[in-house]
C-alpha positions as CSV (number, residue, x, y, z in Angstrom):
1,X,-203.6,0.8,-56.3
2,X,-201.5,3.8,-55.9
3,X,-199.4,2.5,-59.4
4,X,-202.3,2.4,-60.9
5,X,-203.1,6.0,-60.8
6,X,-202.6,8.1,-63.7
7,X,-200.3,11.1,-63.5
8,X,-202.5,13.6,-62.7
9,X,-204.4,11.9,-59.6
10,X,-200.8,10.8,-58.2
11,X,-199.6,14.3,-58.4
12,X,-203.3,15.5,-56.6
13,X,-203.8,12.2,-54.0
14,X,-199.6,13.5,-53.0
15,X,-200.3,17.3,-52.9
16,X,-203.2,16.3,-50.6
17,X,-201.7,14.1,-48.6
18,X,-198.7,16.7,-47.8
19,X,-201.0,19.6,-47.2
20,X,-203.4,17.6,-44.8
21,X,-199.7,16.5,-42.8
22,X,-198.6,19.7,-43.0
23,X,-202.2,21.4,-41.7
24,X,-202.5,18.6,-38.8
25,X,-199.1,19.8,-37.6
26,X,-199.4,23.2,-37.3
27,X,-202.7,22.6,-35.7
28,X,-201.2,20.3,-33.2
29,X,-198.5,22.7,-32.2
30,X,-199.7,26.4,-32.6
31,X,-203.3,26.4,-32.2
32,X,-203.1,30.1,-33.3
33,X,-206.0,30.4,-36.3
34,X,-204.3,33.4,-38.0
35,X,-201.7,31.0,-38.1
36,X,-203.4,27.8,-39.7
37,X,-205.0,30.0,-41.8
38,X,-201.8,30.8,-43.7
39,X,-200.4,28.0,-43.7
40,X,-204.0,27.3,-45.1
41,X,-203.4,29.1,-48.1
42,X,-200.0,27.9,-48.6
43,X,-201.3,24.1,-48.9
44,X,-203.7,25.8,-51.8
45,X,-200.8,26.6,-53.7
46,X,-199.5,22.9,-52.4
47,X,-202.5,21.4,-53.9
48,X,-203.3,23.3,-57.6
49,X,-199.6,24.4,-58.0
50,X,-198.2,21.1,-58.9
51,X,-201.1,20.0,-60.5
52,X,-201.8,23.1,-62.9
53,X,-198.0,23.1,-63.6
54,X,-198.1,19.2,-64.8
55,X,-201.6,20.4,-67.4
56,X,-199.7,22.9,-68.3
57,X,-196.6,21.1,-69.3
58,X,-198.7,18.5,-71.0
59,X,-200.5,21.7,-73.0
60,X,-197.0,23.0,-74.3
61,X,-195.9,19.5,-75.0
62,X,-199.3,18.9,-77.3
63,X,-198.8,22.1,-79.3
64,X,-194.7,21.1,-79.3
65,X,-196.1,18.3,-81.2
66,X,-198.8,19.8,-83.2
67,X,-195.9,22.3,-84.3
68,X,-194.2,19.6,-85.9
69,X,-196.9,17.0,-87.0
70,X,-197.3,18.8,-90.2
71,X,-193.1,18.8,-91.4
72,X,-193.9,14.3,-90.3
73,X,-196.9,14.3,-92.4
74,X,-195.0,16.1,-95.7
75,X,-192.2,14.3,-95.5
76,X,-194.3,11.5,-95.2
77,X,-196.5,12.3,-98.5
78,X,-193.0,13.3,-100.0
79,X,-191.1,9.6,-99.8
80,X,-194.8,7.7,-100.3
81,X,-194.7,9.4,-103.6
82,X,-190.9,8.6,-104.6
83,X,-192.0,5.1,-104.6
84,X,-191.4,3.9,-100.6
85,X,-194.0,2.0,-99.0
86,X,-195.6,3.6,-95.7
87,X,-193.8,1.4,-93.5
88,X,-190.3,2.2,-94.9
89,X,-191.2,6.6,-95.1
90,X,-192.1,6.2,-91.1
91,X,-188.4,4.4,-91.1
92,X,-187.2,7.4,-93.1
93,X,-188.8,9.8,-90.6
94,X,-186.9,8.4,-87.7
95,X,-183.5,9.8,-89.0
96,X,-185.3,13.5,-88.9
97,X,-185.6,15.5,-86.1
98,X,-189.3,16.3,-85.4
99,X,-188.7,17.6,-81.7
100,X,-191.5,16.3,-79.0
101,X,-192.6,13.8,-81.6
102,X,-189.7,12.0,-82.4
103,X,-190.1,9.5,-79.4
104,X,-193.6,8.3,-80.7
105,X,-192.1,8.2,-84.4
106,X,-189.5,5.6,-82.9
107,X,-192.0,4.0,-81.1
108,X,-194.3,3.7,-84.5
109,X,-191.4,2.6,-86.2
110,X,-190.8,-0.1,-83.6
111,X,-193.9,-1.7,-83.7
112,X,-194.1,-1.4,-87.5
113,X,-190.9,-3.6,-87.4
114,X,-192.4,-5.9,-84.4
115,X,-195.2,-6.7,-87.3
116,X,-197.8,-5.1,-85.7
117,X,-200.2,-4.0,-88.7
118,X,-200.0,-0.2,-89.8
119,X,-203.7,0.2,-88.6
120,X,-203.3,-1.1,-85.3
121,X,-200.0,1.1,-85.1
122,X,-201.6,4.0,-86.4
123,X,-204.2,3.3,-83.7
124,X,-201.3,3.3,-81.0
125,X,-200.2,6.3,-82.1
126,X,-203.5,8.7,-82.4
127,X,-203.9,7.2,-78.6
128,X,-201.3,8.9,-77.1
129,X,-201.9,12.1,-78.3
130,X,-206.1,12.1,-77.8
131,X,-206.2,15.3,-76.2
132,X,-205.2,17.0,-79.3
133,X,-208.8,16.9,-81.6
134,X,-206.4,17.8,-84.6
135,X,-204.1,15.4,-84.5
136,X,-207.2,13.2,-83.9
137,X,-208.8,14.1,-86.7
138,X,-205.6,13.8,-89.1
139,X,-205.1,9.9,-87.7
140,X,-208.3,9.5,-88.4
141,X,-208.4,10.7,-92.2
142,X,-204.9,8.6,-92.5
143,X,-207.0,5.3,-91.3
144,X,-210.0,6.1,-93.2
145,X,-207.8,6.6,-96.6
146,X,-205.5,3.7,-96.0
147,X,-208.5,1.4,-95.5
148,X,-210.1,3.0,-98.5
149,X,-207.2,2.3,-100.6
150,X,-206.9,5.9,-101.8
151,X,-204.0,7.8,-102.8
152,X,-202.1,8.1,-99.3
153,X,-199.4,10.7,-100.8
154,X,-201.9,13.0,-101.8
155,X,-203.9,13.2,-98.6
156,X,-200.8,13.3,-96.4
157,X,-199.9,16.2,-98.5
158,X,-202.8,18.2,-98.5
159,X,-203.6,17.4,-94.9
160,X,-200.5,18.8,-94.2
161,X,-200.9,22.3,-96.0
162,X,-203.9,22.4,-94.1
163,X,-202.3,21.9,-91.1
164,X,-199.3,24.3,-91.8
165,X,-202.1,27.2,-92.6
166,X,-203.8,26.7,-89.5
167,X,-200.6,27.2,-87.2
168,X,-199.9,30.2,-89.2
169,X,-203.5,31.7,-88.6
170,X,-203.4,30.6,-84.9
171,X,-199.8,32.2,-84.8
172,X,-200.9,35.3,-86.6
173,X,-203.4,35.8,-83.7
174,X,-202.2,34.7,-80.7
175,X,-199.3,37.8,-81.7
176,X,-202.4,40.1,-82.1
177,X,-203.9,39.1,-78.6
178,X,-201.0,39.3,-76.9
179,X,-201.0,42.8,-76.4
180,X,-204.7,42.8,-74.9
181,X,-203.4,40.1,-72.1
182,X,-200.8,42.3,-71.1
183,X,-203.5,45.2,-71.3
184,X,-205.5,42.5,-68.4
185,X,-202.9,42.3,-66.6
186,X,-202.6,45.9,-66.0
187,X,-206.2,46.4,-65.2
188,X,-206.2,44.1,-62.7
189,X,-202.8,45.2,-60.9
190,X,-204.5,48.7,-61.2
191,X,-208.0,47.8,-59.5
192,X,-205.5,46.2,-56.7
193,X,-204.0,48.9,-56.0
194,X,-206.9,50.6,-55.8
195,X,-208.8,48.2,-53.5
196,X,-205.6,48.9,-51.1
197,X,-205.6,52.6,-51.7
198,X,-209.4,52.6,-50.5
199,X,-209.0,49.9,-47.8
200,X,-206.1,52.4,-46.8
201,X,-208.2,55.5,-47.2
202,X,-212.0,54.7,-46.8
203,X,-211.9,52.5,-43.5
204,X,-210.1,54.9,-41.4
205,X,-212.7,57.7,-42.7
206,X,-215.7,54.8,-41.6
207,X,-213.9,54.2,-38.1
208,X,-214.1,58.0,-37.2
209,X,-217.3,58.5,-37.9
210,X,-218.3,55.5,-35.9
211,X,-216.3,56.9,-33.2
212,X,-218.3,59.7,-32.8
213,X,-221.5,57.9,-31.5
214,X,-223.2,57.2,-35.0
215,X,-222.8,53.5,-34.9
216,X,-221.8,53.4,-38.7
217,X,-220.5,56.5,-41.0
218,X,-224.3,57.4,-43.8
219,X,-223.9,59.0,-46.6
220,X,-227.0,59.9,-48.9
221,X,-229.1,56.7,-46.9
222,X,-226.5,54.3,-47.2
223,X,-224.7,53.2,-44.2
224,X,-220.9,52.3,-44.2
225,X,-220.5,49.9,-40.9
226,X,-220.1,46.7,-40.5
227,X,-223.3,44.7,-41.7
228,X,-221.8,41.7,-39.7
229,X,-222.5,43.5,-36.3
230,X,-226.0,43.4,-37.5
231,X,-226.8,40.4,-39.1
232,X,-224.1,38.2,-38.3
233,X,-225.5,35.1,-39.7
234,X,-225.1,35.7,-43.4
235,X,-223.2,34.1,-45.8
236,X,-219.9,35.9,-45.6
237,X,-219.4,36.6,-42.3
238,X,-217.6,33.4,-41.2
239,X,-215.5,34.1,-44.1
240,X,-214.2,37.2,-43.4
241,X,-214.2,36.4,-40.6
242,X,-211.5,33.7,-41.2
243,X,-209.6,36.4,-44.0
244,X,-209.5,38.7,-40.9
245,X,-207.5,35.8,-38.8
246,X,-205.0,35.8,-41.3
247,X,-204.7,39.3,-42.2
248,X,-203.8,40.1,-38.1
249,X,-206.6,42.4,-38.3
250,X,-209.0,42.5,-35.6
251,X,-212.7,40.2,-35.9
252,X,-215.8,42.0,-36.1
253,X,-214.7,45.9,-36.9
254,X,-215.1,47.8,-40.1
255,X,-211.5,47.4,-40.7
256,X,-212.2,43.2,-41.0
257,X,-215.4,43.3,-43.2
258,X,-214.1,46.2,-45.9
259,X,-210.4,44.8,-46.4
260,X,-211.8,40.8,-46.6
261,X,-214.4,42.1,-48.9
262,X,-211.8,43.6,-50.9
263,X,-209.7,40.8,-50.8
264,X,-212.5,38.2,-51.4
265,X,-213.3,40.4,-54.7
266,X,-209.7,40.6,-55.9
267,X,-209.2,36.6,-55.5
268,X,-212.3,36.2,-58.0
269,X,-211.3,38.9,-60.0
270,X,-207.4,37.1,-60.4
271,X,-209.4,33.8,-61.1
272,X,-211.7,34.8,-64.0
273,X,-209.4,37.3,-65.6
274,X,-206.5,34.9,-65.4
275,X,-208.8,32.2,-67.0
276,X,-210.0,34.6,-69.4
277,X,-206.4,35.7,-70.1
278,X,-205.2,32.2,-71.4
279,X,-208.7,31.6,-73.5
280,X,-207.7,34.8,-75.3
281,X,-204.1,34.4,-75.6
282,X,-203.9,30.4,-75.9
283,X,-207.1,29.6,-76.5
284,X,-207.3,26.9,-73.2
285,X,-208.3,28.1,-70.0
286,X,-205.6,25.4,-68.8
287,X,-203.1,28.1,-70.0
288,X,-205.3,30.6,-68.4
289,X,-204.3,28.8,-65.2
290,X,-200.6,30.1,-65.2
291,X,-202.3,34.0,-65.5
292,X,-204.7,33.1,-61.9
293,X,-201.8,31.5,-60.2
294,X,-199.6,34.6,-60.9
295,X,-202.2,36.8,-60.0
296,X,-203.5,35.3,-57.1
297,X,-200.2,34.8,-55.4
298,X,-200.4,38.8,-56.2
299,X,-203.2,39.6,-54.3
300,X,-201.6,37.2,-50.9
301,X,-198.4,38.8,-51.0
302,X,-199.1,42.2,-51.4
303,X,-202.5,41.8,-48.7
304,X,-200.2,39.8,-46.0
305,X,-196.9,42.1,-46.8
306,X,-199.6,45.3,-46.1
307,X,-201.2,43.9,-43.1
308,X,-197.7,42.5,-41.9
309,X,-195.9,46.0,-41.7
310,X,-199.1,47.8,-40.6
311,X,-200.3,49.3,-43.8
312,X,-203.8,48.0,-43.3
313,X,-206.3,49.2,-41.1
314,X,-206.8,47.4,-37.6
């Protein structure tokens, strides 16, 4: 069953597998919560590392090969029109060097030779690279025109163009986007700092005024202490709670609900502008997922280094 799996739910059913071992463990042998709880988020980063990595590296490889489907395709149009049937340009192609695509050339080329008709080939071939709608679309137009009887050479050529003026559009703006990701990505290491700087700030301000007797620091009718102490069965309480366990800092005090507040809004915040950040810049929110990874493991360093050396609040 386990060969069975595609790549993608091997790499996930392993990553699981290691994190639950690796959870168990610890459980079995520390019993400490603020401990579990960061080993916790390290099996996170177990489990979605691996597998946003392999997406990832599947993306690049599809636009590796949409780089250089166009260069196939004209040279393809080019020795159709000298006089060379379709089977014999694909055997032509195999002597250039196309990059990521030259396996599946050979493997087009094999078949072709195997006497496997061009259709069914040509079938083979738009299979393995599904994910990409263009190259989709182009095997598509190739098998409709072929079946057709039309002039091959011609459609090849002009797909081809078409194809070469879309990567230089797509070029021409990812270069002018790139400039507003970085502009993200400065935003969002600015409001970090400044969640720290008023974690570092604001709470001790909130714990004096507590101090004295007032049960909760009020400012202009709104009241700064802990809302957990109060109503301690909402919906983030147990959360922050459990933040609080891993930060070291202590359960139940102003100092637990304002920095896991904090931190619960700068882990959404790395997640949608990361996301956001590869739809802009790549145009796939699966290359966004490099940006949330990155700024995630941001906002757990710099939190647990703060909290380690005493920076935060207790």
């Amino acid at each position: 069953m386990f060969d069975k799996m595609d790549s993608k739910r091997r790499i996930l059913a392993i990553s699981l597998l290691i994190s639950t071992l690796l959870i168990v463990s610890v459980t079995f042998i520390t019993h400490d919560v603020g401990t579990i709880m960061n080993v916790g988020i390290l099996c996170i980063f177990i489990i979605t590392g691996p597998f946003i990595l392999y997406s990832y590296t599947e993306f690049m490889w599809i636009r590796a090969v949409e780089r250089e489907f166009p260069n196939f395709m004209r040279d393809i149009a080019n020795s159709k029109s000298s006089g060379m049937t379709i089977e014999d340009a694909i055997d032509m192609a195999t002597k250039t060097n196309y990059g990521k695509l030259n396996p599946e050339i050979a493997k087009f080329r094999n078949r072709l030779s195997w006497g496997i008709p061009f259709l069914r080939c040509l079938e083979l071939f738009g299979e393995k690279f599904k994910k990409s709608s263009l190259i989709t679309q182009v095997v598509s137009i190739i098998e409709e025109s072929y079946k057709s009887g039309g002039d091959v050479a011609s459609i090849l050529n002009s797909t081809a163009r078409d194809m070469m003026i879309l990567r230089e559009v797509d070029d021409e703006r990812r270069s002018m986007v790139r400039q507003h990701v970085m502009l993200m990505y400065g935003i969002f290491f600015m409001f970090l700092l400044i969640s720290l700087a008023i974690i570092y700030i604001m709470v001790p301000i909130v714990q004096s005024g507590q101090s004295q007797g007032s049960g909760g620091m009020s400012v202009a009718a709104f009241d700064f202490g802990n809302p957990c102490q109060k109503t301690p069965m909402i919906f983030p309480c147990g959360l922050f709670e459990a933040i609080c366990s891993t930060l070291a800092i202590s359960s139940g005090s102003i100092s637990c609900y304002y920095t896991s507040l904090f931190f619960s809004m700068m882990v959404i915040l790395s997640i949608t502008t990361g996301l956001i950040a590869g739809q802009l810049g790549e145009n796939s929110a699966i290359a966004g997922s490099k940006h949330a990874v990155i700024m995630l493991a941001a906002v757990f360093i710099l939190f647990l280094f703060f909290a380690r050396v005493g920076i935060l609040p207790s």
